[in-house]
Every structure is written in structure tokens, then in C-alpha cells.
C-alpha positions as CSV (number, residue, x, y, z in Angstrom):
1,X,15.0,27.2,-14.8
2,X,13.5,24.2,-16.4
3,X,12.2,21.7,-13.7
4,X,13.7,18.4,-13.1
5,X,12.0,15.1,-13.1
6,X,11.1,13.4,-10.3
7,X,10.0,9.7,-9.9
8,X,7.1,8.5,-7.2
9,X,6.2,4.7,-7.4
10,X,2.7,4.7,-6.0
11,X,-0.7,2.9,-6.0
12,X,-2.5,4.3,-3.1
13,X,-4.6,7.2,-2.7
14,X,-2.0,8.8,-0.3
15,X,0.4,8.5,-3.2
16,X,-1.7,10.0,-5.9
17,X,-2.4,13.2,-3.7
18,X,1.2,13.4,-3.3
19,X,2.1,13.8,-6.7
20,X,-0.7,15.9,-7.3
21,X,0.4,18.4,-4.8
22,X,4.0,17.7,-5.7
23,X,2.9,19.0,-9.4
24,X,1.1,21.6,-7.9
25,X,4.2,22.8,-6.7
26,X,5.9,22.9,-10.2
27,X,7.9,19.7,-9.9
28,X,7.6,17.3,-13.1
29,X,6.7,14.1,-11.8
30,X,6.3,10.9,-13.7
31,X,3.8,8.6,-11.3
32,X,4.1,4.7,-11.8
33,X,2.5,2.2,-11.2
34,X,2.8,-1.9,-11.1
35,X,-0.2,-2.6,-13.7
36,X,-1.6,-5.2,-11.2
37,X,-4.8,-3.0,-10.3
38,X,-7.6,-3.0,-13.1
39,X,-8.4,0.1,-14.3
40,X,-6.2,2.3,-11.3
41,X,-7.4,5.5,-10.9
42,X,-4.4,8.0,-11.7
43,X,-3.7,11.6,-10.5
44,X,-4.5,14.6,-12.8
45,X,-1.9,17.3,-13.5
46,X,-0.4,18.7,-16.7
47,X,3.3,18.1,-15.4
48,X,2.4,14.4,-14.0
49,X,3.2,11.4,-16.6
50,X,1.7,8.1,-15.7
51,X,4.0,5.3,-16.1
52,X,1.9,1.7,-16.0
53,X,4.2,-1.9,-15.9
54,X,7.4,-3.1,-13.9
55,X,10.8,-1.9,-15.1
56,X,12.5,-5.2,-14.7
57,X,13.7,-5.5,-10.9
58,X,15.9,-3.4,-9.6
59,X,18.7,-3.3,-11.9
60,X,16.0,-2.3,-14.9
61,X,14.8,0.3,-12.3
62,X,18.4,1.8,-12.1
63,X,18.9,1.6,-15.8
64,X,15.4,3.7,-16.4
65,X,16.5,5.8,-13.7
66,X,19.5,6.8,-15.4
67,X,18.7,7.0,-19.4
68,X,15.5,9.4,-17.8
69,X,17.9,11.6,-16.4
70,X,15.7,11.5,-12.9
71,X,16.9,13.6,-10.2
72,X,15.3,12.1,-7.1
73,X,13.0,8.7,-6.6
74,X,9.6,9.3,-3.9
75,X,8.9,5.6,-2.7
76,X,5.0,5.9,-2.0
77,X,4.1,2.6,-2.6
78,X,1.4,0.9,-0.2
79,X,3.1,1.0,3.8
80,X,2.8,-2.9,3.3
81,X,4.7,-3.5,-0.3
82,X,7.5,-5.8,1.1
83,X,9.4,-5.7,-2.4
84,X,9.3,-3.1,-4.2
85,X,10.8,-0.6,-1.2
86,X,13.7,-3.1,-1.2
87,X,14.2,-2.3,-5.5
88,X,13.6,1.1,-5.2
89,X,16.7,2.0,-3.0
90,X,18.6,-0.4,-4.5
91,X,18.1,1.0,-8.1
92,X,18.6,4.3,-6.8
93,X,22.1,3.2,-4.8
94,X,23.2,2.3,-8.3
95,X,21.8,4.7,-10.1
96,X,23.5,7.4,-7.9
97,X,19.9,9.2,-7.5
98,X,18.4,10.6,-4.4
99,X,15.3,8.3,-2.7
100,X,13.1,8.5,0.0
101,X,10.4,6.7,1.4
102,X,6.6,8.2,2.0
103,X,5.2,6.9,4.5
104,X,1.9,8.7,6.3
105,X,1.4,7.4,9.5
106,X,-1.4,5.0,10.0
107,X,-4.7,6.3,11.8
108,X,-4.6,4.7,14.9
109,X,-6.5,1.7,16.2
110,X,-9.8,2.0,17.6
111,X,-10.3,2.3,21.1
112,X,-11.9,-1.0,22.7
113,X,-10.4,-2.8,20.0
114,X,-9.8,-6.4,20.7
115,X,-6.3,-6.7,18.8
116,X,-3.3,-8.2,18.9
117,X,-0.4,-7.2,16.3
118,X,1.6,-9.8,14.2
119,X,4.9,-9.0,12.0
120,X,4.2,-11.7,9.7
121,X,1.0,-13.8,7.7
122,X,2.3,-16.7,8.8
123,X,2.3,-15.7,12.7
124,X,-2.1,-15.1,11.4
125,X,-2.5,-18.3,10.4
126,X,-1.0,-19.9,13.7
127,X,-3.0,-18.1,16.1
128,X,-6.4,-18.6,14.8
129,X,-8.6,-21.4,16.5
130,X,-9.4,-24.0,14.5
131,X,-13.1,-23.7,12.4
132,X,-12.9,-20.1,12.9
133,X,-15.4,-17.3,11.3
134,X,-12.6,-15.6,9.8
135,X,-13.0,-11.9,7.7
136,X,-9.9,-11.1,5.2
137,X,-9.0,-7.7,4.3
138,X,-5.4,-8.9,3.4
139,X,-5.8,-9.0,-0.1
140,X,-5.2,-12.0,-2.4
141,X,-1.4,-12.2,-1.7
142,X,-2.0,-12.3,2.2
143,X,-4.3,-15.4,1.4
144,X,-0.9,-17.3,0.9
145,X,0.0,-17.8,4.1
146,X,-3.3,-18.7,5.3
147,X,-3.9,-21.7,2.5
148,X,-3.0,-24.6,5.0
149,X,-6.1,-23.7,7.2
150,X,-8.7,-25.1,5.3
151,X,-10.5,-25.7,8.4
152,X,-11.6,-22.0,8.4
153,X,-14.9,-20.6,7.6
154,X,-12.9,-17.4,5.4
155,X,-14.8,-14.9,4.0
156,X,-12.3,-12.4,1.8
157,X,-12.4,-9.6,-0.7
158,X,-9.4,-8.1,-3.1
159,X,-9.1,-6.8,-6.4
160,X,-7.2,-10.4,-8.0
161,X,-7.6,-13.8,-7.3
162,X,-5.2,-15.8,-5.8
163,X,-3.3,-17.9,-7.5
164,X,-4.1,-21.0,-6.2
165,X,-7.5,-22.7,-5.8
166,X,-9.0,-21.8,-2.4
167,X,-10.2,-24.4,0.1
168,X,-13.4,-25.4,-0.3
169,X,-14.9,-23.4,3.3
170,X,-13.2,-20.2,2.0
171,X,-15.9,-17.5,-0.5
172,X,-13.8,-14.8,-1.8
173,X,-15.2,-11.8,-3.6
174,X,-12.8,-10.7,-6.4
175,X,-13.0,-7.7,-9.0
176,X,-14.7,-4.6,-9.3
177,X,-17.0,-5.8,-6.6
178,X,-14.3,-7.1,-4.3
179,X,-13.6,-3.8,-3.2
180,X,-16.4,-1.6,-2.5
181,X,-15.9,2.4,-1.0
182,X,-16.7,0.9,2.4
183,X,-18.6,3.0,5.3
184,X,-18.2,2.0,9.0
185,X,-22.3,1.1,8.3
186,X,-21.5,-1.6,5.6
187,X,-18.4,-2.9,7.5
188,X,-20.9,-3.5,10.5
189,X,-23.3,-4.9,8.5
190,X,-21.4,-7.3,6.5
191,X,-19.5,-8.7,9.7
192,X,-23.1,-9.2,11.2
193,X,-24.6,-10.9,8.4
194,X,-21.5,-13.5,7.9
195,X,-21.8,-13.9,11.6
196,X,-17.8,-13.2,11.4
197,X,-15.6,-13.9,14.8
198,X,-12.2,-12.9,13.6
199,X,-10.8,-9.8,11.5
200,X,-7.8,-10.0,9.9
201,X,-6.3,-6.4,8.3
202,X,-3.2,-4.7,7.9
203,X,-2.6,-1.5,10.2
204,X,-2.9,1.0,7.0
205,X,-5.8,3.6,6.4
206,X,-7.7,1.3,4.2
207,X,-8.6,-0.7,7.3
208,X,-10.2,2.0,9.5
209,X,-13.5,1.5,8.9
210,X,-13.1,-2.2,8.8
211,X,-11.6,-2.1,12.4
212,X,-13.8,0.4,13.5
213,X,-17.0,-2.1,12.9
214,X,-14.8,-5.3,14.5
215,X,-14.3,-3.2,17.7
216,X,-18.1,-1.8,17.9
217,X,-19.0,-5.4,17.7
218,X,-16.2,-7.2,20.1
219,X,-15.2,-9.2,17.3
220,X,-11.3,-9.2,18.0
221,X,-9.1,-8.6,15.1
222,X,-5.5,-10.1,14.1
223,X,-3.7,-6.7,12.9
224,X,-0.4,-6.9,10.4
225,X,2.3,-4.0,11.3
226,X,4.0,-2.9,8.1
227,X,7.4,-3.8,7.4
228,X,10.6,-1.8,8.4
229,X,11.9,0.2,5.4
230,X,15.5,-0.4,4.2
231,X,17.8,0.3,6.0
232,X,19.7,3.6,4.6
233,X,16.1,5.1,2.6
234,X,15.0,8.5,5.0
235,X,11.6,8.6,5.4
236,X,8.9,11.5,5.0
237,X,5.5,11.4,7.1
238,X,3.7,14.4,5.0
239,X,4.1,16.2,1.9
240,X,5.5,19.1,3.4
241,X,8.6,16.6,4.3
242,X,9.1,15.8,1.1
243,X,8.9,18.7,-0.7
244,X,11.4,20.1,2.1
245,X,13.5,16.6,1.1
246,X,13.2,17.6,-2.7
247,X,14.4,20.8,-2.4
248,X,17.5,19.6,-0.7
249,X,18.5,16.9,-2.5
250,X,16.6,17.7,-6.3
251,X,17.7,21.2,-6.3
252,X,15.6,24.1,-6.4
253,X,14.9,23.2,-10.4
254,X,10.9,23.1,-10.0
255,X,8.6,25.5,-12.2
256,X,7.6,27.5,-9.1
257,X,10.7,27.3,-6.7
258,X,13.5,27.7,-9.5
């Protein structure tokens, strides 16, 4: 029986071994992705078609959803991504597909951890005491909310600049460069030698070592829980979830299972 298609929005690391192992199991996935990360690294499989750009909201979503003839929609975008969850199972309410939402659970926080957990940036920016040491890891949009506190001493790193011209007390390090395969050794280090007093990160996986180094050293650390998913979406904490998902409401139509 020829394999349906399945959709998975992604741009993490999590999301890429997910399709993999979803292609792996004979399902034909296409894979997309926003096109705001240079040169994104992509996941490697005959049956897996990379898709790079935005489809227009979610009523451009629905209408690609449908002319593809796509039997189910995999939201594995970053635990964070505040939007694009919201088009996702919107497109796919109108679109009459199938979606679900990946989600892995985060590792958890370190022990000894200084930490207190916020719901939103804005909720950052009015805790932190004023001339404050402060490290980012929130990425060039979490900057946003943290651009009336000039006052700070703000190191950051991300992939893009911001779009607005940073304070003058503020260094960020943008690009290739901006986000180096960190080590718990190289966190430590760089929060030592920018004599840093505050962390500020987003409870996902691509903090751990980050946090890890802020709670060897005491430094306490502002943490960001991810946002609730819509309302209506079920969500899947492994692979094995959503393969069990697919076969439900995809139909047994992969290479392998059909």
C-alpha cells in the first residue's frame, strides 16, 4: 500500500530525530522549516522532503495542507514557539487533517539551582535588580521584552540579531559564533570570565548545560516555562507516542506497517 504523507514542522534537534525515525519506519514525511536559521541542519532519509519558508499563516497552512493531500500534521516546533503551535492546529481544524503536538519533556533543573520560574519575558525584565550582570540565552526575540532595562550589564548570544539597536551596556554575540556546541566546562568558564550574576534561559534541553554551570557557581537563574499548547491539539512525549498516534489517525498506509 503506498504510504501517505505526513507533515512535521520542526527546527530542533528533537524534531529532526523524529522524522528520521518516523522515515525509518516507512512513513513519507515532508520536514519544514521557518527559513529563519542560517544554514539549518536537516535530517537525512530518502522518504523525508525538506520544506524551507512560511506557508502564509494559518489559512496558507490549511490550503498547502489540502492541495498536498497530507494525512496527519506532527507539531515539533521548539517547546517555546508561541505562534506557530497556534497556526498549526488551526490550519489543520480547517483543513480537516489530523495534528498533534511533540513535545519531549524537558530535562529537569539542576539540583541546588537557585531559580525561580516566570510565564512570561516581561515578568524577567521586572524582577531583575537594577545594574545587574545579566547572561541571555533567550535568543534575539526574548531580547524584546528586556529592551527598557538599559541599565543592565547584558551579555547575550543567538543566531539573528535583534531588530532593534541594543542599549549601549548590552554585547551580544550573533551568527555562526553566537551559538557554539556548549560543554558544561565552557558554560562555567564564560559565566566566570564575564563575572555574570544572573542567568536567564528557557526550561528546554538547549539550556542544560547552561543551568548546570549557573547552579555550580550559585549564580541564580530566571527560568522561562513554555507555553500551554492549544487547547484541543493531543500531545506526544516520545516517538513511540506518535508513531502509536499515526497509526490511529494516518492509517496503517506507511511502507513498513501497510
Amino acid at each position: 500500500m503506498t504510504a501517505k504523507t505526513i507533515l512535521v514542522t520542526g527546527g530542533t534537534g528533537a524534531a529532526r530525530r523524529l522524522a528520521e525515525e518516523l522515515a525509518a519506519h516507512g512513513w513519507c514525511v515532508t520536514y519544514a522549516l521557518a527559513g529563519v536559521t542560517p544554514a539549518p541542519r536537516l535530517p537525512a532519509h530518502p522518504n523525508i522532503i525538506p520544506r524551507v519558508g512560511g506557508f502564509g499563516g494559518a489559512e496558507g497552512l490549511a490550503t498547502w495542507l489540502h492541495a498536498q493531500g497530507i494525512a496527519a500534521v506532527v507539531d515539533a516546533t521548539h517547546p517555546h514557539a508561541r505562534a506557530m503551535p497556534w497556526q498549526v492546529a488551526e490550519a489543520a481544524m480547517h483543513a480537516g487533517v489530523p495534528a498533534l503536538r511533540f513535545l519531549p519533556p524537558p530535562p529537569p533543573l539542576p539540583k541546588g539551582l537557585m531559580t525561580h520560574r516566570v510565564h512570561r519575558l516581561e515578568d524577567m525584565a521586572a524582577l531583575l535588580p537594577r545594574d545587574a550582570r545579566v547572561f541571555s540565552a533567550l535568543g534575539s526575540r526574548g531580547l524584546a521584552a528586556l529592551r527598557p532595562r538599559g541599565d543592565l550589564w547584558l551579555h547575550a548570544r543567538m543566531l539573528t540579531p535583534p531588530r532593534f539597536t541594543p542599549p549601549p551596556r548590552w554585547r551580544l554575540v550573533t551568527g555562526a559564533g553566537g551559538a557554539p556546541r556548549a560543554t558544561l566546562a565552557t558554560e562555567r568558564a564564560l559565566l566566570r570570565a564575564l563575572r555574570l550574576r544572573w542567568v536567564l534561559a528557557r526550561h528546554a534541553a538547549g539550556s542544560a548545560h547552561l543551568l548546570r554551570a549557573a547552579a555550580a557557581l550559585r549564580i541564580p537563574a530566571l527560568v522561562l516555562a513554555p507555553p500551554p499548547p492549544p487547547p484541543g491539539v493531543p500531545l506526544a512525549r516520545s516517538v513511540d507516542a506518535v508513531l502509536r498516534w499515526l497509526r490511529e489517525h494516518a492509517g496503517h498506509t506507511s511502507l513498513r506497517e501497510g
